[in-house]
DRENVEXMI-525907 format. One record per atom (N, C-alpha, C): residue number from 0; atom name; x negated, y negated, z negated. Coordinates in steps of 0.05 Angstrom, whole numbers, plus 5000, padded with zeros to 4 digits. Atoms other than C-alpha are relative to their C-alpha. Layout:
% DRENVEXMI-525907
  pos  site    px    py    pz
  NUM    CA     X     Y     Z
...
% end
This chain:
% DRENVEXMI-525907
  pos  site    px    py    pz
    0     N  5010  5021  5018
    0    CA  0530  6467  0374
    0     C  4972  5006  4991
    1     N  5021  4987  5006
    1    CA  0470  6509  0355
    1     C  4976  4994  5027
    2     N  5020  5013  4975
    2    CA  0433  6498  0424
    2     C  4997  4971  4996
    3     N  4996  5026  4997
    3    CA  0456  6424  0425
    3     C  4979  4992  4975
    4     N  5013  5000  5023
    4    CA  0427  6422  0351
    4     C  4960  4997  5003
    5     N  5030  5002  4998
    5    CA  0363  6445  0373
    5     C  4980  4996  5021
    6     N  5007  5019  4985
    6    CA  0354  6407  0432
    6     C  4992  4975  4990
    7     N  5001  5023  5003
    7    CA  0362  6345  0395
    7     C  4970  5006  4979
    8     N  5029  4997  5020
    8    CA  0296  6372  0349
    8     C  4984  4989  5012
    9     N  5026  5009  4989
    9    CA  0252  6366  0405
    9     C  4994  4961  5002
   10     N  5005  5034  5000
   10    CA  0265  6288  0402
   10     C  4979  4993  4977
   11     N  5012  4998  5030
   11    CA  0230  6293  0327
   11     C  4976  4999  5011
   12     N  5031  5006  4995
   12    CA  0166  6307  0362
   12     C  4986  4974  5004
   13     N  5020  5021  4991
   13    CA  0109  6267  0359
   13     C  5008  4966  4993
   14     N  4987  5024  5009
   14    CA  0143  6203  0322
   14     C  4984  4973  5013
   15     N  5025  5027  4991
   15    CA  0116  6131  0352
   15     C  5011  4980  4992
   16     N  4982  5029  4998
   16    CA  0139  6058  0353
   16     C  5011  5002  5019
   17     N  4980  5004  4977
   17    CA  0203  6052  0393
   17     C  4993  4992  5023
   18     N  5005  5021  4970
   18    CA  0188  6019  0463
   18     C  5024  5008  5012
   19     N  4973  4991  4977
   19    CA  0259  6043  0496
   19     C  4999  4981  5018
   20     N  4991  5026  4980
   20    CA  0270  5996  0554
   20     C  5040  5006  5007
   21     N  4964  5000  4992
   21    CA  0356  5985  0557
   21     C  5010  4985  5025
   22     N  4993  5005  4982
   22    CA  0380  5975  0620
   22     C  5025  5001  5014
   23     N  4968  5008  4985
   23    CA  0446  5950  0646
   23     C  5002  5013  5026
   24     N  4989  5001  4979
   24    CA  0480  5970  0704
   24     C  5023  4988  5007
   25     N  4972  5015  4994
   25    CA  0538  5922  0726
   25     C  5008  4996  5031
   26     N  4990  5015  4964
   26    CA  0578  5897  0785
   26     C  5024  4987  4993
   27     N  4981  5015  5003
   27    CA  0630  5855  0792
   27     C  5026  5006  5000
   28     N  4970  4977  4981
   28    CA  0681  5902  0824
   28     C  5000  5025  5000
   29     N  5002  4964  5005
   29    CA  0703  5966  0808
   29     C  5000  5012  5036
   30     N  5000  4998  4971
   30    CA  0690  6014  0871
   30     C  4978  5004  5010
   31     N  5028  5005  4977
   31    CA  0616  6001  0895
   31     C  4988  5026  4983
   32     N  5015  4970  5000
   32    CA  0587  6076  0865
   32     C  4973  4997  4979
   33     N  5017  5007  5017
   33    CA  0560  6041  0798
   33     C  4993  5022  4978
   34     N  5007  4975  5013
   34    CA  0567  6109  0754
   34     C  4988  5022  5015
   35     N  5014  4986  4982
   35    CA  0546  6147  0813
   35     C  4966  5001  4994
   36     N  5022  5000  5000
   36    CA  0483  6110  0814
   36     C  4980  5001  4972
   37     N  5012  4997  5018
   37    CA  0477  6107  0736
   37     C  4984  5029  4995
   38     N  5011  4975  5011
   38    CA  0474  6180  0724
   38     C  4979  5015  5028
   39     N  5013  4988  4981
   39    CA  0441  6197  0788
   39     C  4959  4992  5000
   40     N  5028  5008  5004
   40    CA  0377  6144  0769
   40     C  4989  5007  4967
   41     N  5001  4989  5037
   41    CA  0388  6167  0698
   41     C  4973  5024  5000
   42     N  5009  4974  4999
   42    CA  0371  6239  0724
   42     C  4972  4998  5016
   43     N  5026  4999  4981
   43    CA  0314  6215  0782
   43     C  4976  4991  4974
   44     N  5023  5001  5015
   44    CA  0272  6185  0726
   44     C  4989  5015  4978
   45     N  5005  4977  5021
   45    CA  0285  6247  0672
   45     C  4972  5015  5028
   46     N  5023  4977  4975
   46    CA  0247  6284  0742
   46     C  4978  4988  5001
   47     N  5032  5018  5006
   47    CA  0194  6231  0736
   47     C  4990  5007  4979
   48     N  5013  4987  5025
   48    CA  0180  6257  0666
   48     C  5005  4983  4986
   49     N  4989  5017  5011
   49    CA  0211  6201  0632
   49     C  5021  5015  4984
   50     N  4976  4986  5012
   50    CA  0253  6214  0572
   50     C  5016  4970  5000
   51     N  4972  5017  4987
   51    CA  0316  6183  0589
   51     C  5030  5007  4973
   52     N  4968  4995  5014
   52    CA  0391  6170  0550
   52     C  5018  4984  5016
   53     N  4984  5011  4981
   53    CA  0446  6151  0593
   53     C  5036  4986  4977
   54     N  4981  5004  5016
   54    CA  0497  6113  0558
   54     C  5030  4995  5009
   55     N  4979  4995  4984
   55    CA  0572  6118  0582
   55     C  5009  4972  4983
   56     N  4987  5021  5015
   56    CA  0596  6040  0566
   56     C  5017  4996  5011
   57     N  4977  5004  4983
   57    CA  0647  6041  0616
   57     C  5024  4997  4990
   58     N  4972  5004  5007
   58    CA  0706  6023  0571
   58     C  5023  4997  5016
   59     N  4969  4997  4986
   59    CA  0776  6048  0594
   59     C  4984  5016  5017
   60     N  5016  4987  4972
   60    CA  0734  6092  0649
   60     C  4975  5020  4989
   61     N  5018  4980  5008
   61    CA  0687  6135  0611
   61     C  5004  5027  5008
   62     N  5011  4980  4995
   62    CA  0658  6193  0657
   62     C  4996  5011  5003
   63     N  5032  4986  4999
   63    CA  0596  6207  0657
   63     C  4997  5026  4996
   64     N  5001  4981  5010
   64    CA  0611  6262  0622
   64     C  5009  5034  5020
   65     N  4981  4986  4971
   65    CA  0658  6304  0689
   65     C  4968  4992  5014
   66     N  5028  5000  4977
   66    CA  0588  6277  0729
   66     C  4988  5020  4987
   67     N  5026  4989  4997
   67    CA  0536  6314  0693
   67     C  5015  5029  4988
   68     N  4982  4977  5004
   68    CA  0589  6367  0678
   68     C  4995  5012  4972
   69     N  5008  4994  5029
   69    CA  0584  6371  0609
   69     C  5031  5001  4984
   70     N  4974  5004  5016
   70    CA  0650  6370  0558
   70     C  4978  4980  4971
   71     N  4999  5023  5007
   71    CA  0654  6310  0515
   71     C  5028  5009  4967
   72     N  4969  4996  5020
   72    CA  0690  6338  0440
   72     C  5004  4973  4983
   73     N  5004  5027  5020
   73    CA  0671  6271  0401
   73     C  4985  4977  5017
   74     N  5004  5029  4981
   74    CA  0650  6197  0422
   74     C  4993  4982  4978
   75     N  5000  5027  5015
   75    CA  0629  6131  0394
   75     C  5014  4997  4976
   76     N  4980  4999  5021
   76    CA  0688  6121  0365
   76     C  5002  5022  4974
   77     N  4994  4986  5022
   77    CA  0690  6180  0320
   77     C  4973  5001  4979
   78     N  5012  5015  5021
   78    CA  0625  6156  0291
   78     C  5005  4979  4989
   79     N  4983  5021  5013
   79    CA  0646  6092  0277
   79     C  5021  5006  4988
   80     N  4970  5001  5017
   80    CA  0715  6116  0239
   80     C  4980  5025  4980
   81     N  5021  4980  5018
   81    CA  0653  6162  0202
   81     C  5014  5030  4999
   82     N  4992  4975  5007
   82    CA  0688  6225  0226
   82     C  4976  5016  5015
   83     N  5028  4985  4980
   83    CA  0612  6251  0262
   83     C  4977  4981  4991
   84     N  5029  5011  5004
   84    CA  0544  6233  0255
   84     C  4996  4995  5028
   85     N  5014  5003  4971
   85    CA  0510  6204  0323
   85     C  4991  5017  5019
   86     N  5020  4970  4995
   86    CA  0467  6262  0330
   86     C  5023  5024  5008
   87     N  4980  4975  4997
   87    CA  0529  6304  0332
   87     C  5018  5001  5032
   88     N  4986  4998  4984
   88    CA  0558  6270  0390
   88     C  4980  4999  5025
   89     N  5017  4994  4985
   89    CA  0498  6264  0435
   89     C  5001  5023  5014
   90     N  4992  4975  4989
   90    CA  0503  6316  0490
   90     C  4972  5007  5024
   91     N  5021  4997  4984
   91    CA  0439  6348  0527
   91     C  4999  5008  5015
   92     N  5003  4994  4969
   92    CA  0433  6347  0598
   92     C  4976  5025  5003
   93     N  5020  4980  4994
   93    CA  0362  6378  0600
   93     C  4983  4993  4979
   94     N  5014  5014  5034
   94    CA  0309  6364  0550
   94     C  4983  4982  5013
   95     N  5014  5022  4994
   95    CA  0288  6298  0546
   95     C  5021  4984  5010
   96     N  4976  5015  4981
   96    CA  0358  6274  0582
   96     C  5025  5000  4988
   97     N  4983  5003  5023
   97    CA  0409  6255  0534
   97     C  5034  4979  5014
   98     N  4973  5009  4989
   98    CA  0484  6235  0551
   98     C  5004  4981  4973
   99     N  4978  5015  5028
   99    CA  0514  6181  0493
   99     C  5025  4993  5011
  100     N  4971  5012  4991
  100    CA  0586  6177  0502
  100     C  5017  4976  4992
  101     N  4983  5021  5013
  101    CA  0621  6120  0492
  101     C  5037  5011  4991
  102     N  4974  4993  5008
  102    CA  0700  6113  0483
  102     C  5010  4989  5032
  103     N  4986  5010  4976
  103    CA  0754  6104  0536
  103     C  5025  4979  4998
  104     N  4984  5019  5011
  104    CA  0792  6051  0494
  104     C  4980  4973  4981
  105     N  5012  5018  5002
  105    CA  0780  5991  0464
  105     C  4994  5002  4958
  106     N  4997  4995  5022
  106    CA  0789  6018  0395
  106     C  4974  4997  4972
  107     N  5022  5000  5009
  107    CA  0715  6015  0373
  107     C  4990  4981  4989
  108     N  5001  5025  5001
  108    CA  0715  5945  0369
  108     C  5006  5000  4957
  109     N  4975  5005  5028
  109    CA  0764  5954  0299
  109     C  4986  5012  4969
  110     N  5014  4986  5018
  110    CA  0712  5995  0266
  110     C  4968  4994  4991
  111     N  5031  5011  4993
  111    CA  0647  5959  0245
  111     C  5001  4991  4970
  112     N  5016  5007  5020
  112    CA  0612  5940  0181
  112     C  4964  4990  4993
  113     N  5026  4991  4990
  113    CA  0548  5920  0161
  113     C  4993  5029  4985
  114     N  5009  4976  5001
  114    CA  0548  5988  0129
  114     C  5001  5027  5022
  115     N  4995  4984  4976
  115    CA  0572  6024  0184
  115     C  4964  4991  5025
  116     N  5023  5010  4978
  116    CA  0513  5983  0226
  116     C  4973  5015  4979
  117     N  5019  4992  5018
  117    CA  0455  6006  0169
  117     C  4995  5036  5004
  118     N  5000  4975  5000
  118    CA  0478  6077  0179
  118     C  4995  5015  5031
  119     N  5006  4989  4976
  119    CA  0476  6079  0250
  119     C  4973  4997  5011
  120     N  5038  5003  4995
  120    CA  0404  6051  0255
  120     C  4984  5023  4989
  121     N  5013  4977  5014
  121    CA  0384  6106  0201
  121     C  4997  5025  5021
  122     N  4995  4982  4985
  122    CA  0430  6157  0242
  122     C  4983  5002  5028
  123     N  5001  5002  4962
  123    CA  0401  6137  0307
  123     C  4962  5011  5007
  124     N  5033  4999  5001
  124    CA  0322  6149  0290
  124     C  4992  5015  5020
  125     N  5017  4986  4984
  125    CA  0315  6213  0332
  125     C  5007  4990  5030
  126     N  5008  5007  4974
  126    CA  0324  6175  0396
  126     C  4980  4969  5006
  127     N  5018  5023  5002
  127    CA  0274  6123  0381
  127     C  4972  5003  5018
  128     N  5030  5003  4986
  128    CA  0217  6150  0431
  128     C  5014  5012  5025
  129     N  4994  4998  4964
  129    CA  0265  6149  0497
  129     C  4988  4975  5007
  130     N  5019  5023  4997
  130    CA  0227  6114  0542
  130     C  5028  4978  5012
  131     N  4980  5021  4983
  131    CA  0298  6084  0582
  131     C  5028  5008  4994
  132     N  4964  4994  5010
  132    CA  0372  6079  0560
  132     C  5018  4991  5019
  133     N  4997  5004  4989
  133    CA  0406  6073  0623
  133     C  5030  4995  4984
  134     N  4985  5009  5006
  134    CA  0476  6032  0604
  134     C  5020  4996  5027
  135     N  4978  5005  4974
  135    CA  0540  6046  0661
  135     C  5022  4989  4976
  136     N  4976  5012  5011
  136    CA  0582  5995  0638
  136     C  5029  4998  5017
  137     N  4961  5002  4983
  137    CA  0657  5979  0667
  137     C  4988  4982  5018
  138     N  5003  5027  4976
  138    CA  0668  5930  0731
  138     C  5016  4971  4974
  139     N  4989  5018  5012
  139    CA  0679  5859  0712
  139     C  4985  4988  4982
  140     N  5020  5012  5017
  140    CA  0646  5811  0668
  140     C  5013  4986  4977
  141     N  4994  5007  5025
  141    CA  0682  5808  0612
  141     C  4989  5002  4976
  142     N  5013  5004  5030
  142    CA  0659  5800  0531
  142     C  4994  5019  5004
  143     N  5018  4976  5009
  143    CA  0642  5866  0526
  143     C  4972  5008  5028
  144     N  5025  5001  4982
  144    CA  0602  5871  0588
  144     C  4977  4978  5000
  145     N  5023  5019  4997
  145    CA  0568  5804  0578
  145     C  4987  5009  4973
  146     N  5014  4987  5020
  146    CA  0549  5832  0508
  146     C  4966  5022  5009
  147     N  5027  4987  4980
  147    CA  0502  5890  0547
  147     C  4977  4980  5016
  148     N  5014  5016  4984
  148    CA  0479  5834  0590
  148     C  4982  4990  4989
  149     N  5007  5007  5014
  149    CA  0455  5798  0545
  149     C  4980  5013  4972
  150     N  5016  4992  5021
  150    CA  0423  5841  0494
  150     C  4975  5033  5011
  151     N  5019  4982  4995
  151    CA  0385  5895  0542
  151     C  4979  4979  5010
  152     N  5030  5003  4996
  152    CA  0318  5894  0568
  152     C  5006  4990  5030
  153     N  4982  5001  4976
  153    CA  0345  5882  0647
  153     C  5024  5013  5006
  154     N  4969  4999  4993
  154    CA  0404  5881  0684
  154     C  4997  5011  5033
  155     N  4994  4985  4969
  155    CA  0417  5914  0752
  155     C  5029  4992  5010
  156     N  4969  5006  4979
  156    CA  0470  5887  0801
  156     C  5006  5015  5013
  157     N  4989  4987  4981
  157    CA  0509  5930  0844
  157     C  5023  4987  5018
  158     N  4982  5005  4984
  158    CA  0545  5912  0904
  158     C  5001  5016  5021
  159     N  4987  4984  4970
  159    CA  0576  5935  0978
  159     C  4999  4982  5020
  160     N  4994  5016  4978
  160    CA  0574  5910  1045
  160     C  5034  4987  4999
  161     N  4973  5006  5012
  161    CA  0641  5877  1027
  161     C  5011  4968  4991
  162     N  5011  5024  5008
  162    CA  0653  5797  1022
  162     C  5013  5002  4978
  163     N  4993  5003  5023
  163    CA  0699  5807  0951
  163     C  4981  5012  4989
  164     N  5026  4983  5023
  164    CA  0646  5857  0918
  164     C  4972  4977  5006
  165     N  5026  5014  4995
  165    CA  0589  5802  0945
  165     C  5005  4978  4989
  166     N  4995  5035  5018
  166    CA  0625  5746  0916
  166     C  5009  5008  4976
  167     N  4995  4986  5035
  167    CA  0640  5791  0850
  167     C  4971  4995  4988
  168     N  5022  4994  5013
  168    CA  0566  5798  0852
  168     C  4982  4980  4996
  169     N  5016  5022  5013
  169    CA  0542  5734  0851
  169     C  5024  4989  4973
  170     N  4994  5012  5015
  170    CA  0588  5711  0803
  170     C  4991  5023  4971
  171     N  5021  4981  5027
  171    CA  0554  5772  0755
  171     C  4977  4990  4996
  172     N  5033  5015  4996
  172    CA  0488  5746  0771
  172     C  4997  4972  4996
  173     N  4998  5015  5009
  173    CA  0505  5679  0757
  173     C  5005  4991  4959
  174     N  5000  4999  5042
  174    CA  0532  5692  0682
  174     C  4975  5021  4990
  175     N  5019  4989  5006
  175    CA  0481  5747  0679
  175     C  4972  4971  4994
  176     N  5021  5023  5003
  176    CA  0431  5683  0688
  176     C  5004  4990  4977
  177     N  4994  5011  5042
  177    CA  0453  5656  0613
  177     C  4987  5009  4989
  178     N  5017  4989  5021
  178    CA  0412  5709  0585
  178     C  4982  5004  5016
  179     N  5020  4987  4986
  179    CA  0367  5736  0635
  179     C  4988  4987  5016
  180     N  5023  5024  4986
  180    CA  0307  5699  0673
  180     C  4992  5014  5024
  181     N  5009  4987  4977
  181    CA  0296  5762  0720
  181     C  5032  5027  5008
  182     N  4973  4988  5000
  182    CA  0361  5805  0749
  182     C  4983  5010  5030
  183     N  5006  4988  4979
  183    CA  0348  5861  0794
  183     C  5029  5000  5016
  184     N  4983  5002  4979
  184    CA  0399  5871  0857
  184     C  5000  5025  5020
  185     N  5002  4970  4989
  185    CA  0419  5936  0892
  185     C  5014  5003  5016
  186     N  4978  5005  4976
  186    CA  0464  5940  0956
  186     C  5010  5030  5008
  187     N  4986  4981  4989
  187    CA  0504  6002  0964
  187     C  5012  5008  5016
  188     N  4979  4991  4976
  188    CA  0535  6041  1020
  188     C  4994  4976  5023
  189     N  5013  5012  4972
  189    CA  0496  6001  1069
  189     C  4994  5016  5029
  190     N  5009  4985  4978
  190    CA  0481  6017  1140
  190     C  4971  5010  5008
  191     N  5024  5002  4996
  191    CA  0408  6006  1138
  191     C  4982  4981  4979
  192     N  5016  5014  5023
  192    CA  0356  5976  1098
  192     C  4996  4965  5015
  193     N  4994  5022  4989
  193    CA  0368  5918  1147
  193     C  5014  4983  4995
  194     N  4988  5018  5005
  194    CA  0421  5902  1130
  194     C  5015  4990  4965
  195     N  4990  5005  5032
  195    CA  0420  5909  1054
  195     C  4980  4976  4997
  196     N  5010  5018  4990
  196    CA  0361  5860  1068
  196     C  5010  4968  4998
  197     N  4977  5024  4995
  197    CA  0411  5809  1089
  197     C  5016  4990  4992
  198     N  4977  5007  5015
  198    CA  0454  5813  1040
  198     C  4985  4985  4979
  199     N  5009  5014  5028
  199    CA  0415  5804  0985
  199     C  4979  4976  5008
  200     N  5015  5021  4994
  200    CA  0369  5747  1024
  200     C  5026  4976  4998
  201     N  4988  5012  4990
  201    CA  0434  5712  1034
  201     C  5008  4993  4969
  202     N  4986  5018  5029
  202    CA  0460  5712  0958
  202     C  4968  4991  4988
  203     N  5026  5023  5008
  203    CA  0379  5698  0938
  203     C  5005  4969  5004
  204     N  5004  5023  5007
  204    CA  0392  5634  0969
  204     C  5026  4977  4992
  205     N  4987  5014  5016
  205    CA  0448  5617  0945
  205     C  5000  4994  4968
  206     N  5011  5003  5024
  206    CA  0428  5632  0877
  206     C  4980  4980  4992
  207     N  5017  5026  5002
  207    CA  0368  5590  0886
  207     C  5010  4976  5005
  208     N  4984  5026  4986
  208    CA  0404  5534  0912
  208     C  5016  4990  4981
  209     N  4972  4998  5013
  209    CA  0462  5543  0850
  209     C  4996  5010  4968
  210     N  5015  4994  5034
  210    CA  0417  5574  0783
  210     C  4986  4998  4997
  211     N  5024  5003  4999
  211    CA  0367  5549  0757
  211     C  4984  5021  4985
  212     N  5019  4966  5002
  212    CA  0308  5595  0740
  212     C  5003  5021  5000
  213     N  4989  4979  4994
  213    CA  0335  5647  0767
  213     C  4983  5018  5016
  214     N  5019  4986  4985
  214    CA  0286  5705  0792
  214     C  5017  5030  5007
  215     N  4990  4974  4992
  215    CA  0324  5753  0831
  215     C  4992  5020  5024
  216     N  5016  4976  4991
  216    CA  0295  5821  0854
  216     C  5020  5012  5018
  217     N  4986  4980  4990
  217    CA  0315  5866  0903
  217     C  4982  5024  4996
  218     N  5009  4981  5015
  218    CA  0312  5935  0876
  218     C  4997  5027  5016
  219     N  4994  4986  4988
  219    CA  0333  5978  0928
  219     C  5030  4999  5013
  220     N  4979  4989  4988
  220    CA  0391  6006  0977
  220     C  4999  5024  4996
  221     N  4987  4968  4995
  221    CA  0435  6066  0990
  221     C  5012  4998  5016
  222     N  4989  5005  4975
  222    CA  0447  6083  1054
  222     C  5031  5015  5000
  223     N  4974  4980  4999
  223    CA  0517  6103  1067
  223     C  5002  5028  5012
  224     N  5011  4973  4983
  224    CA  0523  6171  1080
  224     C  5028  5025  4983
  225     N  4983  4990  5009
  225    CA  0574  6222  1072
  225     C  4989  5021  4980
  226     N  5005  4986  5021
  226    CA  0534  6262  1016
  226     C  5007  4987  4969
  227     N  5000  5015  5029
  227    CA  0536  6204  0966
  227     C  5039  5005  4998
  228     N  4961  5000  4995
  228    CA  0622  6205  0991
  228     C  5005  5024  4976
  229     N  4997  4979  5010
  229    CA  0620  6273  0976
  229     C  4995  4998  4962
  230     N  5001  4996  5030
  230    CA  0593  6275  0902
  230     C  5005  4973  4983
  231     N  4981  5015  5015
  231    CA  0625  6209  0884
  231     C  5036  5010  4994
  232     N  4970  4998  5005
  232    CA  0693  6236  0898
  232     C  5000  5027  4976
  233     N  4994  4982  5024
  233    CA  0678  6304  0860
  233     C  4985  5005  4980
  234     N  5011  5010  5029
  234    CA  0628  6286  0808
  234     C  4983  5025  5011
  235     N  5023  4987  4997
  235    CA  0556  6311  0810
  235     C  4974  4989  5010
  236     N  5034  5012  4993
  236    CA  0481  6299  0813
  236     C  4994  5004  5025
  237     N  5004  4986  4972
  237    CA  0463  6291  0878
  237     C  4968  5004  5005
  238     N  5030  4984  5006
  238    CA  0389  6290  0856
  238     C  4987  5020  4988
  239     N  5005  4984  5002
  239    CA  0393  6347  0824
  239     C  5003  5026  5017
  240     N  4985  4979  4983
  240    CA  0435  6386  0870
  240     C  4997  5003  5032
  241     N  5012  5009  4960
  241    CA  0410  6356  0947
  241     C  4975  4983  4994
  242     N  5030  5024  5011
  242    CA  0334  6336  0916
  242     C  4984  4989  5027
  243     N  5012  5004  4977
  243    CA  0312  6337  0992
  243     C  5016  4982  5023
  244     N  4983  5011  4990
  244    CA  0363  6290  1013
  244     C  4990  4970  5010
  245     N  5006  5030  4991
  245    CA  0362  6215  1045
  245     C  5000  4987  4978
  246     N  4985  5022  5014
  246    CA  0403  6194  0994
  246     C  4978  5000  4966
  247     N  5017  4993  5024
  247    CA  0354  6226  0930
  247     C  4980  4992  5009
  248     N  5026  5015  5000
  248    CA  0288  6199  0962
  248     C  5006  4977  4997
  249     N  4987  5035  4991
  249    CA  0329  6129  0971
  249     C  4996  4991  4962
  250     N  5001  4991  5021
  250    CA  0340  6142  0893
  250     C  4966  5000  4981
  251     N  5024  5002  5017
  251    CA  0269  6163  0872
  251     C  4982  4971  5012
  252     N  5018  5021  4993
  252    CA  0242  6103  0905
  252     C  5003  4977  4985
  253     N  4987  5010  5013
  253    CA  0291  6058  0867
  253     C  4989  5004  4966
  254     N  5008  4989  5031
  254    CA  0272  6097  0797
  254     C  4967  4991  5009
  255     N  5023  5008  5002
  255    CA  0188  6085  0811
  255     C  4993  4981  4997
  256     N  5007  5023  5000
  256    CA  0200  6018  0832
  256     C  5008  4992  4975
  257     N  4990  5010  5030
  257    CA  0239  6003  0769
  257     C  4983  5004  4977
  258     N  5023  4985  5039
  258    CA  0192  6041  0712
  258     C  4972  4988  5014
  259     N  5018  5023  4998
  259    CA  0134  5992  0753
  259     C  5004  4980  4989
  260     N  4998  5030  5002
  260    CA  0164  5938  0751
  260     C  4998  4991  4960
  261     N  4994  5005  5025
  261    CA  0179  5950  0676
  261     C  4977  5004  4985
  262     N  5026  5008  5011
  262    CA  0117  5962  0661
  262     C  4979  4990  4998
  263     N  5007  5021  5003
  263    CA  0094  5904  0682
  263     C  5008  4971  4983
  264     N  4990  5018  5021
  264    CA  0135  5869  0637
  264     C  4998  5006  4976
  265     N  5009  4999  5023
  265    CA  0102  5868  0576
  265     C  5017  4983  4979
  266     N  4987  5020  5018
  266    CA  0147  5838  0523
  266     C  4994  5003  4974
  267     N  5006  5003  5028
  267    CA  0141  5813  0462
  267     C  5004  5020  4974
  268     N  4995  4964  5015
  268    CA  0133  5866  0410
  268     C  5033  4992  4978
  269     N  4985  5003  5011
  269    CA  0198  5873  0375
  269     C  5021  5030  4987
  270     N  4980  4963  5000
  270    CA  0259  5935  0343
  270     C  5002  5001  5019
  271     N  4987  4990  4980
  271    CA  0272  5970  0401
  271     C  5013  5027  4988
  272     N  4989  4970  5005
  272    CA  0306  6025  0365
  272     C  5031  5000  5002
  273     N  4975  4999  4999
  273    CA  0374  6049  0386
  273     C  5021  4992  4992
  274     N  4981  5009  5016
  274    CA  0412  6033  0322
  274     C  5001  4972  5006
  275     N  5007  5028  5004
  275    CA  0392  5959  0326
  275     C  5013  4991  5027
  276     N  4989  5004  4966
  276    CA  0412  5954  0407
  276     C  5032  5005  4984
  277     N  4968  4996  5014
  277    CA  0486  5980  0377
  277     C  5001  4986  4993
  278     N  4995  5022  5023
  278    CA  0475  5935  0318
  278     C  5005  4975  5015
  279     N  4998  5027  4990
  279    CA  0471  5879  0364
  279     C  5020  4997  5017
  280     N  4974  4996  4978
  280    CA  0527  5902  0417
  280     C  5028  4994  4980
  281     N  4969  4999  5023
  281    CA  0583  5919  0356
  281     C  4997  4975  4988
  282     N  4993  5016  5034
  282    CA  0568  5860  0304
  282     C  4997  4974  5028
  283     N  4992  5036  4985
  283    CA  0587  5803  0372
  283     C  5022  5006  4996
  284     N  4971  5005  5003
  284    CA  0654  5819  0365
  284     C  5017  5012  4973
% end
């Protein structure tokens, strides 16, 4: 607790105005290697020099925590029931690369105030100068997932060569379109960049054809490959652990293009501070 303690100092440095950018990861269908790729782009852009927080939203399915091999004694929830401070449950990958755990129940929901919301904005201050809060939410696009959708900075689709996970994924990208005017798109466990290509040219035009102002990006592939197999089934960075790999350059190309793209999107100045992202997730339901 004493390390963890004084990891979380170095966040203190150098105080600024927030700019976090929050970023969804969804898919329609459990299965396509959407926590894989959270914590794995989580960790490529901490290597970019990016300070990063990876947030475990995966309700019923939380983790993140077995990937970056960390233990997990407290969660969300046990702030919210005010038995921990925020700061306490935060868990440090490396410095600058921050785990937030969520819960693996729905229980979190039961526990909300606006004092509880006041205290967590306070509590939440020392992660107010990450530059990206990467968000692995659950499969499925239910209330709580369209909540994320809706209140980050972008959204990231994940799918599979697969026609149920392709027709999961437009119908994400379709409700994703309610809030969002630009939705990136990511094709997993592909054969080739050919034919991730094809996938996502093929739901582009149906999208165009079916939502209106709908601007959908392709963000990248992952080629199938039995390394990604490998450390999906037993949990682990594969950009930290195979940095010279197909699958980790496939990865850092994915992370550059994204922290461009985002910083070409200049938005309107507004809170971007952690507590307030919560504040707006907990006080929809």
């Amino acid at each position: 607790m004493k390390n963890q303690a004084a990891n979380l100092e170095l966040l203190l440095e150098s105080p600024k105005i927030s700019n976090t950018k929050f970023i969804t990861i969804t898919s329609g269908k459990g299965g396509v290697g959407k926590s894989t790729f959270s914590a794995n782009l989580a960790y490529k852009l901490w290597q970019l020099g990016f300070k990063v927080g990876i947030f475990d939203a995966d309700i019923g399915l939380a983790n993140l925590d077995i990937m970056f091999g960390v233990r997990c004694e407290k969660n969300l929830l046990h702030v919210l029931k005010n038995q921990a401070k925020l700061k306490d449950i935060i868990i440090p990958i490396e410095r600058n690369l921050y785990l937030i755990p969520g819960d693996s129940g729905t229980d979190i929901f039961r526990y909300k105030s606006e004092f509880m919301f006041e205290a967590l904005i306070e509590d939440s201050a020392f992660l107010d100068n990450l530059d990206f809060v990467i968000i692995d939410t659950g499969a499925g696009i239910g209330e709580y997932t369209q909540t994320f959708l809706k209140n980050s900075d972008e959204v990231i689709v994940i799918t599979i060569p697969d026609p149920a996970a392709i027709t999961d994924a437009y119908a994400t990208i379709k409700l994703a379109a309610n809030f969002k005017e630009r939705i990136f798109m990511l094709i997993n466990m592909t054969k080739n960049n050919a034919e991730a290509q094809m996938i996502f040219q093929k739901v582009q035009k149906i999208a165009q054809a079916n939502i209106n102002n709908i601007k959908l990006e392709f963000i990248g592939e992952l080629t199938k490959t039995s390394l990604i197999n490998h450390y999906s089934k037993n949990r682990g960075i594969f950009v930290k652990l195979e940095p010279n790999s197909s699958s980790s350059m496939e990865i850092e190309e994915i992370a550059r293009n994204l922290a461009k793209k985002m910083e070409r999107n200049v938005l309107v100045q507004e809170d971007k501070r952690f507590g307030k992202f919560l504040k707006k997730i907990l006080g929809h339901f």
